[in-house]
N, C-alpha and C positions, 0 to 999 in steps of 0.2 A: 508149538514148543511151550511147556506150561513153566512156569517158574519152579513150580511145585514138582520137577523133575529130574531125573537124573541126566537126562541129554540138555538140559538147561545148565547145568552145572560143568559139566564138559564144553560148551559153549563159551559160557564165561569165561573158564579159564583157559581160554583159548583167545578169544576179543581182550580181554586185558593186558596180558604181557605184549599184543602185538598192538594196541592202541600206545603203551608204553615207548614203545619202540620208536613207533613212526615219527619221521621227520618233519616239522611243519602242520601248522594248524591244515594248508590243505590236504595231508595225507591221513591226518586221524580222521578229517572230516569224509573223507573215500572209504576209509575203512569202515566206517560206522555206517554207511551206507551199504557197501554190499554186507556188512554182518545183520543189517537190520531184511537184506532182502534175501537173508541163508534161513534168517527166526522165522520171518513169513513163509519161506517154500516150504521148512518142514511140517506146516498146517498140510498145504497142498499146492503142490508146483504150478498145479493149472492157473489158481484164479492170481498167481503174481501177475499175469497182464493184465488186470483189472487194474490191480497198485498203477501197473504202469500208465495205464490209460489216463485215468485221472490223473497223478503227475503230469502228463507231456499236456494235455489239455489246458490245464487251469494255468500252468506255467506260460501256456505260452498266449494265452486267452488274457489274462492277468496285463501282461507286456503290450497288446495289441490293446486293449483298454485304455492303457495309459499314456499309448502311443500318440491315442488322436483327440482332438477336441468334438470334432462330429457329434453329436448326442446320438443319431441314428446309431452310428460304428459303435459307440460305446453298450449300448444294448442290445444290441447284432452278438458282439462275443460275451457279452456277459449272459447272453442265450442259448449261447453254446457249451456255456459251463453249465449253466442248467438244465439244459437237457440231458448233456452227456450225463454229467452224474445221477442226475434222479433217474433218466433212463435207465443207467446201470443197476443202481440203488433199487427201482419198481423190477426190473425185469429177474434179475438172482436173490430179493430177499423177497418180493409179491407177487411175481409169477405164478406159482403154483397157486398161491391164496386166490388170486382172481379166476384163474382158468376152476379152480375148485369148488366156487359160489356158482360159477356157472356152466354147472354139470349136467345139470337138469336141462337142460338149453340143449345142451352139444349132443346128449342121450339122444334128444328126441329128434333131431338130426340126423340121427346114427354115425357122428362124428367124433374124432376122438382126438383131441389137439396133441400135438408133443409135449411132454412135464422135460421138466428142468432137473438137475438134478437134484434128490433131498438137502442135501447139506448146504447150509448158507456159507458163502465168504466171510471166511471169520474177519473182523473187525470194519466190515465194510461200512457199515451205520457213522462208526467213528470214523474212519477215515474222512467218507465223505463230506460229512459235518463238517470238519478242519478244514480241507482243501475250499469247500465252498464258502467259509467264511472269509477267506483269504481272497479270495475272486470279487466276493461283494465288496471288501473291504476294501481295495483297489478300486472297485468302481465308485462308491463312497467317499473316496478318495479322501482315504483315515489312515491309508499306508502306502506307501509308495512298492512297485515292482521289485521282487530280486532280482537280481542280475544275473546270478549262477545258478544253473537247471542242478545242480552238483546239493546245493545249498537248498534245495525247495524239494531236490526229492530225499534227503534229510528230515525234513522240516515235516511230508508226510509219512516218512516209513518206521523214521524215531524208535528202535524196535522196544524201548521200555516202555511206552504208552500206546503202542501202534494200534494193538488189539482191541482195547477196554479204555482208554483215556488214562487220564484228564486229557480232555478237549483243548489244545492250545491253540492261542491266535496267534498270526501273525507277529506282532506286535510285544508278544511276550514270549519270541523265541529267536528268528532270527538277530537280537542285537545281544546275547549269548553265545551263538556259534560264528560272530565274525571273525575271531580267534578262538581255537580251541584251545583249551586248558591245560596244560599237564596233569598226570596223576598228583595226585597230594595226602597224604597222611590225614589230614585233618578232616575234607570231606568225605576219604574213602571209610574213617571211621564212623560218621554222622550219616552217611550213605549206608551202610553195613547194619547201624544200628534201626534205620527205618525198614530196612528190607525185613530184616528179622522178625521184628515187631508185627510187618502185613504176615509176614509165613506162619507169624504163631496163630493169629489171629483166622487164616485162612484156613490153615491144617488142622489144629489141636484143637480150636473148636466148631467154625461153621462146616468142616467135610462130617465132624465126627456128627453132629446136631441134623446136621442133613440125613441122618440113618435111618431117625426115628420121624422128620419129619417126613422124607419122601417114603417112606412107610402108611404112616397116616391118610397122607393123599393120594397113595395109590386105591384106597378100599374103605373111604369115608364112612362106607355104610357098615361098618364093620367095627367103628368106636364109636364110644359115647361123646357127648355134647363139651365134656369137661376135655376129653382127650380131644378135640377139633381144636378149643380154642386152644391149648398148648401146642398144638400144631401152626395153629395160625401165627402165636407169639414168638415160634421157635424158630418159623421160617422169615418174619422180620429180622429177628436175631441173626439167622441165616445169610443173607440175604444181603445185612449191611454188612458183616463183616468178611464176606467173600469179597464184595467188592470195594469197601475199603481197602481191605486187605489188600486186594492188584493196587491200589490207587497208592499204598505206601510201600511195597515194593515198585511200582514206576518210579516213585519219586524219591526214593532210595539209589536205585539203580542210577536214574539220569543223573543224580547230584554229584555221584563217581567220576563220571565224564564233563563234570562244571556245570550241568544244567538243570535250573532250578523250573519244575513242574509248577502249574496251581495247584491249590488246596480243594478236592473234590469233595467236601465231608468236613461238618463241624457241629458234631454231636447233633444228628436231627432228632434223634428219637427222645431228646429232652424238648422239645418244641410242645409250646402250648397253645398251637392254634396249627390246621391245616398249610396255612399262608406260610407261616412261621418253617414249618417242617419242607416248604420249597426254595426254601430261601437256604438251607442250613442243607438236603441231598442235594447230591450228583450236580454238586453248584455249577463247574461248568457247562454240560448241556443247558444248565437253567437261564444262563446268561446268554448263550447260544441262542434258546426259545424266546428269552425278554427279548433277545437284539433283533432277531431274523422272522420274526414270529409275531409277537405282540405288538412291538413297536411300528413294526410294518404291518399290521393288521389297525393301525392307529391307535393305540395303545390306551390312555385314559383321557385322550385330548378330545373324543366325542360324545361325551356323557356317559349317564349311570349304564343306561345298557348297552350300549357298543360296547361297553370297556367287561362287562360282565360277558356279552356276545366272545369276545378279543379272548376274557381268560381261559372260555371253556373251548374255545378254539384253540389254543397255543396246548391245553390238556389234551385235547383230540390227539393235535399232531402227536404228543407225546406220547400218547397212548400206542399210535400207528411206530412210531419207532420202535419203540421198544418190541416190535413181532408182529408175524403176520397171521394173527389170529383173533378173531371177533374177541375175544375175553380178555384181551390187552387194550382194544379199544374201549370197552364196557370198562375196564379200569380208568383208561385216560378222562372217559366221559364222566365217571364217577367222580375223580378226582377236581376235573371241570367245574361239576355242579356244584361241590361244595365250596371252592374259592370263592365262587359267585356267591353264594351266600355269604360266608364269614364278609365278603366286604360291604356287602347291602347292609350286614348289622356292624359294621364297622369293629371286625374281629381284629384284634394284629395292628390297628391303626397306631400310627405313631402319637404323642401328645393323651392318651387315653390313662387315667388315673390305673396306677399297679395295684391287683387283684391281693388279698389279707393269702396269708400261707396256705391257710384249705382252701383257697380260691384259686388260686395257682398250680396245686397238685389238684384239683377235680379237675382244670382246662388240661394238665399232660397226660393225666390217664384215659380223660375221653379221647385227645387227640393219638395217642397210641394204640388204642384199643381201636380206633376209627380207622389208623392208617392200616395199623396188622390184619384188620377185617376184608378193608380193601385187597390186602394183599394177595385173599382166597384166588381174587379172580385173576391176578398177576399169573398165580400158581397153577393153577387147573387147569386140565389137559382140552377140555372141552366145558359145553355149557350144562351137559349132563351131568358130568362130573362136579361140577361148580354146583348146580343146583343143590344133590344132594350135600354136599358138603355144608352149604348153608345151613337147610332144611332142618338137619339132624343137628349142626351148634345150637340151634335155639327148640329143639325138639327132645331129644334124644339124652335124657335126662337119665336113664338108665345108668346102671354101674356095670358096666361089660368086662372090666378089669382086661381089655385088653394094652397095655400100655400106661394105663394111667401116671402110676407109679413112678413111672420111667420119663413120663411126658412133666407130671410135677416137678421131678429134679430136673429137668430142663427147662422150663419156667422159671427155675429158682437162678440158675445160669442166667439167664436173662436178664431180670430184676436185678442179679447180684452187676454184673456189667453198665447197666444203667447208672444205678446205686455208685459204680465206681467212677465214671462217667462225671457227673455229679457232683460226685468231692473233689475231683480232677478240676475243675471247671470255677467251682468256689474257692478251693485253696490252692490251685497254681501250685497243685502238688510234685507235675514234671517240672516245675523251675526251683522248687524249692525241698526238691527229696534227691530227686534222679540227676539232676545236673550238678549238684553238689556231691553226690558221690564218687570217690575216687575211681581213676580210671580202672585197678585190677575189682573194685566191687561190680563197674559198669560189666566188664566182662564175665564174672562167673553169672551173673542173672542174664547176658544172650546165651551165653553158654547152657545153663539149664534151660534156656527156652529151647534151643536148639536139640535139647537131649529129651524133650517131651515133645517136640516135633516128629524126630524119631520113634519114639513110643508109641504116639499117639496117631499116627502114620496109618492113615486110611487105603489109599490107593491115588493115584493119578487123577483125581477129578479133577475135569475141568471147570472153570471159574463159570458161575452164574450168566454173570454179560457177555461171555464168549458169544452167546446164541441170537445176540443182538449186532 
């Protein structure tokens, strides 16, 4: 069920008046459970026992942890949350991918394994991620057990973040939902106005910008070098703001129901160094990878090269999450190798004298032109596809006129976005234009966003990170 929908909309107002109604924090808190596991079946009814699975596991894995002092017992279930879920997590998102590497194998065999089905469970990645931080986290013993299976399958099925994140911990959600909120005027307003804000941001321009880039990338060899890299810039473009966009309708939507999301996004694509721009995207899995990743891969506490080993390892995994395709990995290893250097020359280091103004704008347009580059292999279907794509940005100088035109004004979207970005950031322009505006100004600007939403009304895509 996409936000960007018409059965989402029929949904809501449907879960509103009756979250409205319910009596008692534990019956809103029922309701928002089964409405979070009506959002996930109409993805696909099959894979709601996977939801369930990990719920009943880690819930009750989580409790038996906590139960005992044993150090055996306590790794015993905290290895049963680890398998179950990675086992899930490897077998419906890297199944095919494995069984696929080794074709050549099973061919010569004359053996033909069973495939899975194409489609991945939508938001399994996230899910898992959540539920298993919550498992270590109790074994870490950084949070103590819930009590209520009622309250923990809440806590994973959450249907505004369920699919795409922000990634929540423990810790920063169960002491929200010990009482549920009533409706209120004030957040349903400030809720209403962030939702808006992701749909304009999702529909009006990263569906419409998607036209021209998945145009581009379908038939690389087909533009010129000028038109590639406005593809590559468009699909950054793209890219954050799709999943921005879910991230501010999440956290739109939950603030309705009292519940305050983290901030997944703070302007990365102003970031002047690689380091800088992990620090500033998709913050929470990033914190997720410092805490469960790095940190437990021993983090900077073993010298220059473990810690450099540590980054490009925690890139790896990140690479591997985000899909199960060699070109995501080539991404995450990319992005690996580079941390490791900015920190051997001490890029992004705290206490490091501030760079003169043309020093500052050469480190964000390298670091964006670096990230956007990277992002070819994010993007491409395969390593064929990817090669030539490269090949022809730094070859392919010709004037093909196919697109260019088209791909320029979308570049100029880009920079002009940044550009706004920017001034936002320097002058505190949402606290000092937009909050200060009366509440009927507040309203005729959602109101036109909403009527160019409308207009500018592509079709049903789905969101970018769904696929993850």
């Amino acid at each position: 069920m996409l936000f960007n929908s018409s059965i989402f909309l029929l949904f809501i107002a449907v879960v509103l008046p009756l979250y409205g109604l319910a009596r008692g924090s534990g019956a809103k808190k029922a309701l928002l459970v089964v409405a979070s596991y009506v959002f996930y079946a109409n993805w696909d009814v099959r894979y709601l026992g996977l939801l369930w699975l990990s719920t009943a596991v880690d819930f009750y894995a989580a409790r038996s942890i906590a139960a005992t002092e044993d150090p055996g017992g306590r790794r015993r279930w905290l290895l049963v949350s680890l398998v179950t879920n990675l086992g899930v997590l490897g077998i419906f998102k890297y199944g095919n991918f494995v069984l696929g590497n080794f074709e050549p194998i099973f061919s010569s065999l004359a053996w033909e394994p069973p495939r899975l089905p194409a489609d991945i469970p939508v938001g399994i990645s996230f899910y898992t991620f959540q539920t298993l931080s919550y498992t270590i986290d109790v074994y870490r013993r950084r949070t103590a057990p819930v009590d209520s299976l009622r309250d923990f399958a809440l806590f994973v099925a959450f249907f505004p973040q369920l699919v795409a994140g922000p990634i929540v911990r423990a810790t920063q959600f169960f002491h929200q939902v010990r009482e549920m909120r009533p409706l209120a005027a004030d957040r349903f307003a400030s809720g209403f106005q962030r939702f808006v804000l992701g749909l304009f941001k999702k529909v009006v321009v990263a569906d419409n910008l998607s036209l021209y880039v998945d145009a581009v990338f379908a038939a690389p060899d087909e533009f010129s070098a000028l038109a590639l890299w406005c593809g590559a810039f468009g699909f950054a473009l793209q890219v954050y703001l799709d999943f921005s966009g879910y991230a501010d309708m999440a956290i739109g939507l939950a603030r309705v129901f009292g519940v305050e999301l983290p901030e997944n996004f703070d302007a990365p694509y102003l970031a002047r160094s690689v380091t800088d721009f992990w620090r500033r995207w998709h913050m929470t899995m990033g914190a997720w990878l410092r805490d469960f990743v790095y940190i437990a891969a021993g983090g900077s506490r073993h010298g220059e090269a473990r810690t450099s080993f540590n980054l490009f390892l925690t890139m790896f995994v990140s690479g591997i999450w985000h899909g199960a395709a060699w070109t995501f990995i080539v991404w995450g290893m990319f992005h690996g190798v580079i941390l490791a250097v900015e920190r051997a020359l001490g890029v992004g280091r705290k206490g490091r004298s501030s760079p003169s103004a043309a020093g500052a704008f050469g480190r964000w347009a390298f670091t964006f032109t670096l990230v956007s580059f990277a992002l070819v292999m994010f993007r491409s279907e395969d390593f064929a596809s990817m090669e030539v794509y490269v090949r022809r940005m730094f070859s392919a100088f010709e004037w093909l006129d196919n697109g260019e035109s088209l791909g320029l004004r979308w570049v100029g979207v880009v920079f002009a976005w940044l550009g706004l970005q920017w001034c936002e950031r320097r002058t505190r322009l949402r606290e000092r234009v937009w909050e200060r505006l009366p509440g009927i100004a507040q309203g005729l600007v959602l109101a036109a966003m909403l009527v160019l939403v409308t207009v500018f009304f592509v079709d049903e895509i789905q969101f970018v990170y769904f696929e993850f």
